[in-house]
C-alpha positions, 0 to 999 in steps of 0.5 A: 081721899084715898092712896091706891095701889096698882097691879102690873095691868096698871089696875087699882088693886088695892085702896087706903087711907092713908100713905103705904110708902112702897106701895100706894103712894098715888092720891086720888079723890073719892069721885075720881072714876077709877075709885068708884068703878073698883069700890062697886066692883063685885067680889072675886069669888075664890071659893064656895062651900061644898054644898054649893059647889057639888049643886053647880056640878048637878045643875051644870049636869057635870057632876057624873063625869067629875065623880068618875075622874074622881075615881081615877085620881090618888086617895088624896084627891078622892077624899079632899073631894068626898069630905071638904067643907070648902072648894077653892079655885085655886088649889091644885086639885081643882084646877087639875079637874077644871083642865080634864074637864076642858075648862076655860080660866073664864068658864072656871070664874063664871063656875064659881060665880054661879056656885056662890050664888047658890 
């Protein structure tokens, strides 16, 4: 039976088997609702290769418009872009290109989703 921790939300956010003083002090059963839903819960896709990500700009018919705003940022931005093996959500970059482009945080989670299957 596990100790669950919970987010400000009041969302199990974290299971474990034993007491976390401090932390996950409430006890609930294995069949208890809330820890099967969080168990079966698929994964927070926080980053996806670069392969993955430049094919979801393909096919989201995007990646014309994102090179050009490339184009226009610092060397920095330009080369994290063109060399890195690894695209993550949260990292400022993106989330500067994510707003000119117009994003949602929703459409940027379900950018991410379907590029992590790819």
């Amino acid at each position: 039976m596990p100790f669950v921790s919970r987010s400000d939300d009041d969302a199990i956010d974290s299971v474990f088997e034993q007491l976390q003083e401090g932390r996950a002090e409430e006890f609930l059963s294995d069949d208890d609702p809330a820890i099967v839903a969080f168990r079966n819960a698929p994964p927070i896709v926080s980053s996806v290769s670069a392969r993955q990500f430049r094919l979801m700009l393909r096919r989201s018919g995007l990646l014309d418009q994102v090179k050009a705003w490339v184009a226009q940022q610092d060397g920095e931005t330009q080369d994290a872009f063109e060399y890195s093996g690894t695209f993550v959500m949260d990292s400022p970059m993106m989330k500067a290109g994510f707003a000119a482009m117009g994003f949602t945080v929703e459409q940027q989670d379900a950018f991410f989703e379907a590029a992590a299957k790819l």
